[in-house]
C-alpha positions in Angstrom: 269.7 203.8 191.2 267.4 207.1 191.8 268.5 208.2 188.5 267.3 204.7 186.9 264.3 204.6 188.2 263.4 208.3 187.4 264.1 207.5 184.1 261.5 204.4 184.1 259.0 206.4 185.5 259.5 209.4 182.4 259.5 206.6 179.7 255.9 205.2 181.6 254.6 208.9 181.0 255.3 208.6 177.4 254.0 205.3 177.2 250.7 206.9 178.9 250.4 209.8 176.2 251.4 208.0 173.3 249.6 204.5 173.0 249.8 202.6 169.3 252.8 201.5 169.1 254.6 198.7 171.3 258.7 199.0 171.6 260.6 196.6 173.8 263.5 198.8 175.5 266.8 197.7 176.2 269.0 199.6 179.2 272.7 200.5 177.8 275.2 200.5 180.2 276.2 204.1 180.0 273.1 205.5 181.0 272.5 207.0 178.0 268.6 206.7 177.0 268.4 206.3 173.2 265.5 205.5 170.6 265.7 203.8 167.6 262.6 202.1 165.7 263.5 199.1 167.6 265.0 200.1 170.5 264.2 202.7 173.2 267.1 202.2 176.7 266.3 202.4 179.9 267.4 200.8 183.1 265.8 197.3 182.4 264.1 195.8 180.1 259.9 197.3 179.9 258.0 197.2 177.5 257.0 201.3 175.5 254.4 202.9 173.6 255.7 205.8 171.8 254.4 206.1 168.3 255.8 209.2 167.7 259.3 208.6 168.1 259.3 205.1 166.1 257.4 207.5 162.9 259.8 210.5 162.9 263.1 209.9 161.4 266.3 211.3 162.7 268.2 212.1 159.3 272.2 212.9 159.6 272.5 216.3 158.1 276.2 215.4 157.2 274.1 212.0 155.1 276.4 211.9 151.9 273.1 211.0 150.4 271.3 214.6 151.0 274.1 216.6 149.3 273.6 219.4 151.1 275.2 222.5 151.3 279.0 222.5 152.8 278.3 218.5 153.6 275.6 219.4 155.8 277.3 221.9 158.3 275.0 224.3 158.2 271.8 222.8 157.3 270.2 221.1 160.4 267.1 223.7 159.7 265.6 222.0 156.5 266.8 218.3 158.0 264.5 218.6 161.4 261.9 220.2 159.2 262.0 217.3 156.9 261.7 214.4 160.0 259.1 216.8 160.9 257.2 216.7 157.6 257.8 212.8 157.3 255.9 212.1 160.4 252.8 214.4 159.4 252.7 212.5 156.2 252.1 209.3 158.1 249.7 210.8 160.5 247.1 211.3 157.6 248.7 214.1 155.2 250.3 211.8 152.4 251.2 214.4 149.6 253.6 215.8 152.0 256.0 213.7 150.4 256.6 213.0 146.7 255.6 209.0 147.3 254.3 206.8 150.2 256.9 204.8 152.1 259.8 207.5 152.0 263.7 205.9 153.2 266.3 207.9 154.1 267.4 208.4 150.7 263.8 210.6 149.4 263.8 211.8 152.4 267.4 213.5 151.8 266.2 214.7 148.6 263.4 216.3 151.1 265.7 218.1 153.1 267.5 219.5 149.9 264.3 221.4 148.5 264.0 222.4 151.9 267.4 224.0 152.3 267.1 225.5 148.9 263.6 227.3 150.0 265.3 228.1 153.2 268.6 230.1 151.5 270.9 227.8 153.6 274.4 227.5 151.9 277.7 227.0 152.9 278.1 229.8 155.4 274.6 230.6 156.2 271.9 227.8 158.3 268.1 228.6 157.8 266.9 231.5 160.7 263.8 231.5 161.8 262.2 233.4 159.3 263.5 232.1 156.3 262.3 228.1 158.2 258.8 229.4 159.1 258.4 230.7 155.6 260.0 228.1 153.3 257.5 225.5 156.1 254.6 227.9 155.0 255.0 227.7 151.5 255.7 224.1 151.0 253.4 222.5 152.8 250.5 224.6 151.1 251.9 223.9 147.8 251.0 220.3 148.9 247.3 221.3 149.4 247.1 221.2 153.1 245.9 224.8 154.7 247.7 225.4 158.0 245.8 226.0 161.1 249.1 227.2 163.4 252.7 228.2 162.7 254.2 230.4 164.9 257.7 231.3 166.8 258.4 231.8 170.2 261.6 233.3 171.1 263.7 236.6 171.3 263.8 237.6 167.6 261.2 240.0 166.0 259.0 238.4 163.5 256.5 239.5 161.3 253.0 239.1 162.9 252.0 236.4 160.9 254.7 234.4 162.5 255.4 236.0 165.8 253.4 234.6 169.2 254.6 237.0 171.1 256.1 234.7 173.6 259.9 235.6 173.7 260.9 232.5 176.1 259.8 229.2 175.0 256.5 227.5 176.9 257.5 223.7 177.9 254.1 223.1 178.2 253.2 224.8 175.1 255.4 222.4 173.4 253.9 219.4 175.0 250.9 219.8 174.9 251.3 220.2 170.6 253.1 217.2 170.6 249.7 215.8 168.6 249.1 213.8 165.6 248.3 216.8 163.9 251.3 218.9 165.0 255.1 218.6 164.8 257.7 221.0 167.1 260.8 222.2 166.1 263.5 223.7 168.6 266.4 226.3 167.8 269.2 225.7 170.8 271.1 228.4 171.3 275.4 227.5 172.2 276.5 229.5 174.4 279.9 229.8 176.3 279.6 231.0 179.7 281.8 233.5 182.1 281.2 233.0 185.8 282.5 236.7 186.5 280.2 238.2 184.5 277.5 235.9 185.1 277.0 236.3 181.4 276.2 234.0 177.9 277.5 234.4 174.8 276.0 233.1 171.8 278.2 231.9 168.8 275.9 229.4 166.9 272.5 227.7 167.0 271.0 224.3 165.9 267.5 223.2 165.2 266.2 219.7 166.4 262.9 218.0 166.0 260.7 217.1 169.5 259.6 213.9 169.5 258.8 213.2 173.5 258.2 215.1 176.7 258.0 214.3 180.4 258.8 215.2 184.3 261.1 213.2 186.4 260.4 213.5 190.2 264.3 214.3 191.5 264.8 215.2 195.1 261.1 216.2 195.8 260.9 217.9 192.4 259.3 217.6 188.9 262.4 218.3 186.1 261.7 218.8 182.7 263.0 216.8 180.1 262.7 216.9 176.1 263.0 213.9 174.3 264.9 215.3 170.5 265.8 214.0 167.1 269.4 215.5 166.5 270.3 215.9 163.2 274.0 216.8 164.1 276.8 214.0 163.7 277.8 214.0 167.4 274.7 212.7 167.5 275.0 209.4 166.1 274.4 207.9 162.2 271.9 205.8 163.2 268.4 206.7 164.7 269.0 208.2 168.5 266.7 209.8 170.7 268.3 211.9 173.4 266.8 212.3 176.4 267.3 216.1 177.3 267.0 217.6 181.2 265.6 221.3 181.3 266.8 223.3 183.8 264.8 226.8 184.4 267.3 229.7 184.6 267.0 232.0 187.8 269.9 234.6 187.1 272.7 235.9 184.8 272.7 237.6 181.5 272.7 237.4 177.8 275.3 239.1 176.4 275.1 242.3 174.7 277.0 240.8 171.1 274.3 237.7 171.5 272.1 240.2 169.7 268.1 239.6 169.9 265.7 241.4 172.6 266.1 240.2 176.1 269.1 240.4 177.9 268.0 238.9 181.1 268.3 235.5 181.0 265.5 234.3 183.9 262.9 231.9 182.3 264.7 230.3 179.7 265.9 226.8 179.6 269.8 225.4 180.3 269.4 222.3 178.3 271.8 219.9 180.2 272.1 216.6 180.6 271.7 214.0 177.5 272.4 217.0 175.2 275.2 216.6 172.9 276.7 220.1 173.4 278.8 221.6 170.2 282.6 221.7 170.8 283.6 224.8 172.2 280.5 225.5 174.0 279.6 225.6 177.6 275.8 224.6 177.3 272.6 224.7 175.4 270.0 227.4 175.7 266.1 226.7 174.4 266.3 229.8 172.3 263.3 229.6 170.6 260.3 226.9 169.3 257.8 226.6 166.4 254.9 224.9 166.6 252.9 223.8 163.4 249.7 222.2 163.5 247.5 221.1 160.1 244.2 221.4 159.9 
């Protein structure tokens, strides 16, 4: 019952920060919280605010209807860009998209340009500089001048993307979770050996934020994320996963996981409520970007 009512108390916090749109919520009985436009579970019925996660879209990158690259395998990049760019349009930057009152099916066509200006094909996903970049250039080509867009993570950038943070802020993230801003996370799967107290990275995925919040557990304040996943395991219909962060003390990146730090202190284990890839051992918050119009 802790765990219930921990979760209430996280879905209050959103309703606090978010506050113009009303969503009756619904608790599912495997204690999975999900979101839908309708539909936000928890452990009994309350009523929600959370504008944010009813206007961002949570696209299937395997959606027949996008035709993307190798049935969408490797192109969660432009799809969490594009429920990024869907919600900005609502929030008062229109020419985002080609017309008002996008559906899934322009909003595929979305995340097609996108992949295209990204490079993603069948055996490559969009990095972090070719996202960043492709996000530059499209949304000026809509006429809107960007006041932020920058990467935090472990891979050099150029300086006009770089922040210079190499492990992700949580509270950086949350606090540009604004009407003006959109977040976008690259998890890092890694498999774990116990021996060597060391992670080994073998893919990544990129996800859209849509929520964030502390749950007091045992005399504690954990972190959670609340994500749009464009993966299948995900779901085909709209889901918001509810995802614990759990600060890393010790241990190692490997040496074949390639980027700049090896020590693995200060990054987030992404744990529960993430739907891990087959054939890892966890989720790693490998890196965020932040864009904010002007």
């Amino acid at each position: 019952m802790g765990f219930l009512r921990n979760s209430t108390r996280l879905l209050r916090s959103f309703a606090l920060a978010n506050s113009n749109v009303m969503i009756r919520a619904l608790f599912l009985s495997t204690f999975q919280l999900i979101a839908t436009e309708a539909a936000f579970a928890v452990v009994s019925e309350l009523e929600l605010k959370s504008e944010r996660v009813v206007l961002t879209p949570d696209l299937m990158q395997s959606d027949p209807r996008a035709a993307l690259p190798s049935a969408g395998s490797t192109s969660c990049g432009p799809v969490a860009a594009s429920n990024a760019l869907v919600y900005l349009a609502k929030k008062g930057y229109p020419k985002l998209l080609d017309r008002e009152g996008i559906d899934s099916k322009e909003q595929a066509k979305l995340a097609r340009r996108l992949a295209l200006m990204m490079g993603v094909n069948a055996k490559r996903g969009a990095s972090p500089s070719s996202l960043l970049k492709a996000l530059s250039r499209y949304i000026e080509s809509r006429g809107y001048p960007i006041e932020f867009l920058k990467y935090q993570g472990r891979e050099q950038l150029s300086p006009e993307f770089s922040s210079r943070i190499q492990k992700p802020d949580l509270q950086q993230i949350k606090d540009s979770l604004t009407e003006r801003s959109a977040v976008l996370l690259l998890i890092g799967w890694y498999r774990y050996s116990a021996k060597k107290d060391e992670y080994l990275s073998f893919a990544q995925h990129w996800v859209t934020v849509v929520g964030a919040g502390k749950i007091e557990e045992a005399g504690k304040r954990a972190e959670y994320l609340l994500i749009h996943d464009p993966a299948p395991r995900s779901g085909k219909l709209k889901n918001s996963d509810l995802v614990k962060c759990e600060l890393l003390e010790h241990g190692y990146f490997s040496r074949y996981s390639m980027r700049r730090s090896s020590d693995v202190n200060g990054f987030y284990k992404l744990s529960e409520g993430l739907k891990i890839k087959k054939g890892a051992d966890c989720g790693i918050l490998d890196a965020a970007v932040i864009m904010r119009l002007k």
